[in-house]
VOTIGU-149974 format. One record per atom (N, C-alpha, C): residue in one letter; atom name; residue number from 0; x, z negated, y. Coordinates in Angstrom, 3 decimals, always signed. Layout:
% VOTIGU-149974
+----+----+-----+----------+----------+----------+
: aa : at :   i :       c1 :       c3 :       c2 :
+----+----+-----+----------+----------+----------+
:  A : CA : NUM :        X :        Z :        Y :
...
+----+----+-----+----------+----------+----------+
***
This chain:
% VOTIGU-149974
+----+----+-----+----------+----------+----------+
: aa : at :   i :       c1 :       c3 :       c2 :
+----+----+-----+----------+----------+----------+
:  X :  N :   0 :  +77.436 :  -69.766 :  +88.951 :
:  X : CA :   0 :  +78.361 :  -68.652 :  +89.170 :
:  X :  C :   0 :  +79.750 :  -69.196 :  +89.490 :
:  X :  N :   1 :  +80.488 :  -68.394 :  +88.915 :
:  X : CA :   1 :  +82.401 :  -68.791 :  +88.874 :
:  X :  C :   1 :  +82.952 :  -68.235 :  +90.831 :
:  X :  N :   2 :  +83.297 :  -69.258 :  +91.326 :
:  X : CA :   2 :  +83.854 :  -68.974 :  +92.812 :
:  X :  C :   2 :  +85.467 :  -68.996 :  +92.208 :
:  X :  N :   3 :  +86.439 :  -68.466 :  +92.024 :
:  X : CA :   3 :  +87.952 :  -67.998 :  +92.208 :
:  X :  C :   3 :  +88.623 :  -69.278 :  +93.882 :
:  X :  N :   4 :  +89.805 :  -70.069 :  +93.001 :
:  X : CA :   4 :  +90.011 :  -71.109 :  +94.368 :
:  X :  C :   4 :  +91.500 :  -71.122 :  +94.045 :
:  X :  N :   5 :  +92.502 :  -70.636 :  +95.258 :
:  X : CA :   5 :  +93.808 :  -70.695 :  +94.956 :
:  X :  C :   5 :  +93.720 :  -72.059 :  +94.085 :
:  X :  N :   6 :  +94.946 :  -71.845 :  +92.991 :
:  X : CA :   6 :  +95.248 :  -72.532 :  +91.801 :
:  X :  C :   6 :  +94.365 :  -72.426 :  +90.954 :
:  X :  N :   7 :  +93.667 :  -71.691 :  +90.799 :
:  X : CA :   7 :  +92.582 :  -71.601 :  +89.465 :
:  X :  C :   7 :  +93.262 :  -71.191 :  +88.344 :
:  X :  N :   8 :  +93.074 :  -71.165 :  +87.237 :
:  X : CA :   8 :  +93.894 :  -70.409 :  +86.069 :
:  X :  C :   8 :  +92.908 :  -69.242 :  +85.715 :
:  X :  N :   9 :  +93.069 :  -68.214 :  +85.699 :
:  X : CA :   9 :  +92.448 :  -67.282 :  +85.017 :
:  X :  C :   9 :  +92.477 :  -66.050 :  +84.640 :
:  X :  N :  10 :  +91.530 :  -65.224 :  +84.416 :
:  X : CA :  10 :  +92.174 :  -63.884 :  +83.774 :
:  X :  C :  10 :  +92.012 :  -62.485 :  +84.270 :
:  X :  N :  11 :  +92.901 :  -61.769 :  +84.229 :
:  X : CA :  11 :  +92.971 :  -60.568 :  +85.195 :
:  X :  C :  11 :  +92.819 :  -59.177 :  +84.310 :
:  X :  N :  12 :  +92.055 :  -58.586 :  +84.806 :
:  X : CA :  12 :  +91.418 :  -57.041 :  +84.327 :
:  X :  C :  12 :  +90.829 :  -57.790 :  +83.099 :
:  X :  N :  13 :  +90.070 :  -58.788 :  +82.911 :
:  X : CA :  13 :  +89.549 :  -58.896 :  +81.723 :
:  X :  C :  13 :  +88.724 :  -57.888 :  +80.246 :
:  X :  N :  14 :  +88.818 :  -57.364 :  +79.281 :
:  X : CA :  14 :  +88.181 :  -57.067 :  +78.918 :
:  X :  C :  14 :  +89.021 :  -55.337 :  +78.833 :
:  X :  N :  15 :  +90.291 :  -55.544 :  +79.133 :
:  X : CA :  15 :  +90.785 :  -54.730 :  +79.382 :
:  X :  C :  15 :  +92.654 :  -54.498 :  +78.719 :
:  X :  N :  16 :  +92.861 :  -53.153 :  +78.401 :
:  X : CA :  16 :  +94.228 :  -53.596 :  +78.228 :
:  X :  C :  16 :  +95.562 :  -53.727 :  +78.760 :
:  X :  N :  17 :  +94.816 :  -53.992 :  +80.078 :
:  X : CA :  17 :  +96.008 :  -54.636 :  +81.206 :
:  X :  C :  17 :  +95.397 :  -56.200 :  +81.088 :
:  X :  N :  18 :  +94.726 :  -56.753 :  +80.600 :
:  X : CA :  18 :  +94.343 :  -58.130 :  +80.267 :
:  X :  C :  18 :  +95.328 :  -59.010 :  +80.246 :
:  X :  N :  19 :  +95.459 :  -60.172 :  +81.336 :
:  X : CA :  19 :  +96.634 :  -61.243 :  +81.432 :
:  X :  C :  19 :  +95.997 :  -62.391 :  +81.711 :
:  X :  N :  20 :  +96.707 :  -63.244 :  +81.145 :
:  X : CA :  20 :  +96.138 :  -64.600 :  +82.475 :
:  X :  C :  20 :  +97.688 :  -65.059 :  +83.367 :
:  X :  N :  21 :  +97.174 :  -66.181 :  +84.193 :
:  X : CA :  21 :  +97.282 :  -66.494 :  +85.183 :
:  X :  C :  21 :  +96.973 :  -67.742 :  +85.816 :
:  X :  N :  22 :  +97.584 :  -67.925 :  +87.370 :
:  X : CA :  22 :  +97.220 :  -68.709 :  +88.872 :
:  X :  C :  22 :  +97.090 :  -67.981 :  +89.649 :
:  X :  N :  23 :  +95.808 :  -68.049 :  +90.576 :
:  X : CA :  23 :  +95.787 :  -67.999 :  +91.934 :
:  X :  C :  23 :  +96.956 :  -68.277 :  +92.476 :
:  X :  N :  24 :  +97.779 :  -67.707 :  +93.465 :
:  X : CA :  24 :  +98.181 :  -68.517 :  +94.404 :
:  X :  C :  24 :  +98.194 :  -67.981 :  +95.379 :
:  X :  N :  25 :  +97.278 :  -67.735 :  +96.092 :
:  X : CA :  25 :  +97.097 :  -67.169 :  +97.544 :
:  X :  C :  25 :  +95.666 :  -66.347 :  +97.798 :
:  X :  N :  26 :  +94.612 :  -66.488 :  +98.784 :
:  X : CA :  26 :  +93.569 :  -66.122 :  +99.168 :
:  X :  C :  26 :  +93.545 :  -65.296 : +100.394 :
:  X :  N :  27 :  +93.560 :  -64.123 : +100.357 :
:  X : CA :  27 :  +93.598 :  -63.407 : +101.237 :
:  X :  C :  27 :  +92.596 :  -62.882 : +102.220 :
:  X :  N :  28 :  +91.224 :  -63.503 : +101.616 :
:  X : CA :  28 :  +90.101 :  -63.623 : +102.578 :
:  X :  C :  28 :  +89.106 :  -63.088 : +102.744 :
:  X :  N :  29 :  +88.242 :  -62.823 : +102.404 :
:  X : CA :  29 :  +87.128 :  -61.614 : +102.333 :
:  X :  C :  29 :  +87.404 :  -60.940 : +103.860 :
:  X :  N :  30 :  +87.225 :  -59.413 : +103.548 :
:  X : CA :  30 :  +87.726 :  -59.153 : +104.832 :
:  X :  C :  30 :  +87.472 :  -57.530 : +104.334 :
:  X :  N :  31 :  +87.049 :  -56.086 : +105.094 :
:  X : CA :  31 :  +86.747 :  -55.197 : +104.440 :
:  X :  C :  31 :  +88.308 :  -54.602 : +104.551 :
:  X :  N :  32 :  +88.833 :  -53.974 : +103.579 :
:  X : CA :  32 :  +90.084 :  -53.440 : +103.306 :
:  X :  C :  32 :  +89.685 :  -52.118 : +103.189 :
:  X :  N :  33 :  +90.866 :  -51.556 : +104.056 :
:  X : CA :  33 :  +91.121 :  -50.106 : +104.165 :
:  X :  C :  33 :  +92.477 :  -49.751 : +104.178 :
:  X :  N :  34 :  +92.631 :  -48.437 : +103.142 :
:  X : CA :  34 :  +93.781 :  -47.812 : +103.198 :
:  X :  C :  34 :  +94.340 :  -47.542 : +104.644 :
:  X :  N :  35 :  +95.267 :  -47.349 : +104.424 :
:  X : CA :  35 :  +96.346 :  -46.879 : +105.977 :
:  X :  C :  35 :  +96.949 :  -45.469 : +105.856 :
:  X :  N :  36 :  +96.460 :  -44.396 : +107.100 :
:  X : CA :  36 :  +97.411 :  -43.320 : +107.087 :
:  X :  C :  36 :  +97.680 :  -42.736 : +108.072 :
:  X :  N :  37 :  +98.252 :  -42.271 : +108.066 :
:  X : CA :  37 :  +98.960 :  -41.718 : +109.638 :
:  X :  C :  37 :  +99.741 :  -39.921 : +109.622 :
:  X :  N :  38 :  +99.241 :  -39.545 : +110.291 :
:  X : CA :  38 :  +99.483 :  -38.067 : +110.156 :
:  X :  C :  38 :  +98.838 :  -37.652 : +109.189 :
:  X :  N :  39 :  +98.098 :  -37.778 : +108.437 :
:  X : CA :  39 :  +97.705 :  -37.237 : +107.048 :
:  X :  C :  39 :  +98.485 :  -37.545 : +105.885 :
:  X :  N :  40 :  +99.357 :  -38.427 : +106.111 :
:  X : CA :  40 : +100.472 :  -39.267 : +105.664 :
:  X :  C :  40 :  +99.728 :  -40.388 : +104.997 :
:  X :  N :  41 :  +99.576 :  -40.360 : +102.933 :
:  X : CA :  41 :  +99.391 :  -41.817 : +103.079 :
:  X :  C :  41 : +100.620 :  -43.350 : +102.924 :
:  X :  N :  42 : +100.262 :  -44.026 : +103.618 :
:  X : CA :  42 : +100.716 :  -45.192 : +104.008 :
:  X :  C :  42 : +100.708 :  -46.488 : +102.565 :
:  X :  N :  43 :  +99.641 :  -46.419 : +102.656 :
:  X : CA :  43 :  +98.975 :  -47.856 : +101.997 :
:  X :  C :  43 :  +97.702 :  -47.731 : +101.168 :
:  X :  N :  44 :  +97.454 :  -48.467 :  +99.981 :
:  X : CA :  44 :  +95.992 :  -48.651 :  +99.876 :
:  X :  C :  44 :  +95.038 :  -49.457 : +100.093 :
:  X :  N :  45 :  +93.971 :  -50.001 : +100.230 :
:  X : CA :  45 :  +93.417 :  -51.066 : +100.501 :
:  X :  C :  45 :  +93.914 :  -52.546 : +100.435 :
:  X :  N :  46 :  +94.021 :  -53.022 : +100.667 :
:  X : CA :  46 :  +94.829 :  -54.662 : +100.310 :
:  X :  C :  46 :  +93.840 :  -55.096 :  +99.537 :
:  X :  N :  47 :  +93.814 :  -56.091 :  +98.315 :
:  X : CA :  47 :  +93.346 :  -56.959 :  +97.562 :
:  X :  C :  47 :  +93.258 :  -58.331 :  +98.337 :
:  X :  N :  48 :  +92.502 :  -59.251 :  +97.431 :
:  X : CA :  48 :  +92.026 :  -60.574 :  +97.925 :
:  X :  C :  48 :  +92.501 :  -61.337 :  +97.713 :
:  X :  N :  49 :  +93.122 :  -61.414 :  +96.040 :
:  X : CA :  49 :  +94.035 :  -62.652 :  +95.320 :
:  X :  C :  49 :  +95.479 :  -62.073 :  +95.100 :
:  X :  N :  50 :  +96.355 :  -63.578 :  +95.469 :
:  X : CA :  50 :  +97.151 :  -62.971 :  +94.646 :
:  X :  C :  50 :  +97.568 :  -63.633 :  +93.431 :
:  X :  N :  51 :  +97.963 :  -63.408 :  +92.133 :
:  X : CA :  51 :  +97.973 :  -64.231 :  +90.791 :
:  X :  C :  51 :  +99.314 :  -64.042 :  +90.435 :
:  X :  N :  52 :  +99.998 :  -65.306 :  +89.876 :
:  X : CA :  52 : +100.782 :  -65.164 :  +89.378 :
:  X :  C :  52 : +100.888 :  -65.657 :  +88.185 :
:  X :  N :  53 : +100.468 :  -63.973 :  +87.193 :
:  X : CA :  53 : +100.657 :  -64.249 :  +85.524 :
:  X :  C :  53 : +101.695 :  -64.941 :  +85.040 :
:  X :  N :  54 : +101.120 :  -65.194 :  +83.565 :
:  X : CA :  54 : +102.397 :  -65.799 :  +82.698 :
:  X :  C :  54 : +103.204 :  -65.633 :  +82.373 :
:  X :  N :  55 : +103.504 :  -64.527 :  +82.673 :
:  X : CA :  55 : +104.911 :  -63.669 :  +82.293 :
:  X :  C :  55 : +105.837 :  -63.382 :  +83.528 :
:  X :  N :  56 : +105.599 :  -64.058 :  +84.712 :
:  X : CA :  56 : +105.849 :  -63.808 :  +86.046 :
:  X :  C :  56 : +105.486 :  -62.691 :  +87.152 :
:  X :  N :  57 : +104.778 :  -61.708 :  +86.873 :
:  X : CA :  57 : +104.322 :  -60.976 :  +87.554 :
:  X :  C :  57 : +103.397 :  -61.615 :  +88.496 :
:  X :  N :  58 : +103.589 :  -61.070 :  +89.709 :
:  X : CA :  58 : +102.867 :  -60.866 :  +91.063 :
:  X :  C :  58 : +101.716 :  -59.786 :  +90.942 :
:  X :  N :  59 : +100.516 :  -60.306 :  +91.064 :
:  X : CA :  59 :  +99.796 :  -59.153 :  +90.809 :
:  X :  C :  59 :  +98.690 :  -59.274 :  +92.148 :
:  X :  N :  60 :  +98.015 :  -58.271 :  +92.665 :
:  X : CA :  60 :  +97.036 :  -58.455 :  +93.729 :
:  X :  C :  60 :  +95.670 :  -58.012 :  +93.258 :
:  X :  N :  61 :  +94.610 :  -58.753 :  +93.162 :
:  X : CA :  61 :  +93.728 :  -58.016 :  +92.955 :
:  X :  C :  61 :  +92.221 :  -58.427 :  +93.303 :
:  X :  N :  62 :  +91.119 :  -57.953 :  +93.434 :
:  X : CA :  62 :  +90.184 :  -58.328 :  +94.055 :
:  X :  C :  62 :  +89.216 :  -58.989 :  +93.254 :
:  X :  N :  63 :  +88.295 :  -59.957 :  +93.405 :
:  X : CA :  63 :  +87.388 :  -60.740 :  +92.776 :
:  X :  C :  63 :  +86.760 :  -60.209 :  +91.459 :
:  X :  N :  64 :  +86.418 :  -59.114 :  +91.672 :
:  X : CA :  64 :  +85.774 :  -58.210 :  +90.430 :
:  X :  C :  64 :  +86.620 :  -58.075 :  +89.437 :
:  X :  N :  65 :  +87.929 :  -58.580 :  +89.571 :
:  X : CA :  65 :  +88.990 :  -57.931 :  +88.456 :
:  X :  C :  65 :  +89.316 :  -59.245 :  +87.980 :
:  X :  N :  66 :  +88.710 :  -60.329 :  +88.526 :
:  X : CA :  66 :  +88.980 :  -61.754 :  +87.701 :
:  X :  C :  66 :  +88.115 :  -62.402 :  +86.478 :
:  X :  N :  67 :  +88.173 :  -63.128 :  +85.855 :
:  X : CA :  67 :  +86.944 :  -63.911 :  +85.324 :
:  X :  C :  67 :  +88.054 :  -65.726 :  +85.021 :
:  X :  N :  68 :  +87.233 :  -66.725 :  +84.768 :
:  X : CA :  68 :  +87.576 :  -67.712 :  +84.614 :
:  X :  C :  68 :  +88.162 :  -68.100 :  +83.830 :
:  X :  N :  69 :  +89.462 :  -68.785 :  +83.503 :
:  X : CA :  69 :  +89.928 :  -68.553 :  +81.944 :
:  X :  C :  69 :  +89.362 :  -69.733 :  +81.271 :
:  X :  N :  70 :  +89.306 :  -69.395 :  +80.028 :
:  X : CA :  70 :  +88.771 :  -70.158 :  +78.819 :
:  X :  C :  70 :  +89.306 :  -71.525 :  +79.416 :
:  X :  N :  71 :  +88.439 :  -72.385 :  +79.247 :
:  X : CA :  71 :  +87.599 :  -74.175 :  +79.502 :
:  X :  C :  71 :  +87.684 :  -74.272 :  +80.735 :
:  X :  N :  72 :  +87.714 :  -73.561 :  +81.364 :
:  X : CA :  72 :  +87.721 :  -73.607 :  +83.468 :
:  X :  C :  72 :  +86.188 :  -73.970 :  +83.150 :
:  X :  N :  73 :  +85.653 :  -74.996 :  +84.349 :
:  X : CA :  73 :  +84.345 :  -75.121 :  +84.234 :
:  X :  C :  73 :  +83.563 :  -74.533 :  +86.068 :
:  X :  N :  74 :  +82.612 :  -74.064 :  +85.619 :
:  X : CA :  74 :  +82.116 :  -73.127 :  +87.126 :
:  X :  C :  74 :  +81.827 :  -72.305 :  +86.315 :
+----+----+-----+----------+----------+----------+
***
């Protein structure tokens, strides 16, 4: 099974047509994420786990399920 390790190269929403690749660069931790609200006010949504920075420069956040390994990564 593929473990995700800041600096990995790989691919985001795979299988999908928001489909990109990418780096890790930042691990945000398994940790249970919850939206934020206040007054009935929403705030925030859950925080994600990774953060990747595609090839095209985008900052993207997203959680393990939305990764897969990119082509010749071995794991």
């Amino acid at each position: 099974m593929w473990n995700p390790t800041v600096d990995a190269t790989v691919i985001v929403h795979p299988g999908s047509d928001r489909e990109t690749s990418g780096r890790i660069v930042d691990d945000f931790g398994e940790f249970d994420a919850h939206g934020v609200e206040a007054n009935s006010k929403h705030i925030s949504d859950p925080a994600r786990r990774w953060a990747v920075l595609t090839d095209d420069g985008a900052l993207v956040f997203v959680d393990t399920h939305q990764l897969a390994a990119a082509p010749g990564t071995s794991g």
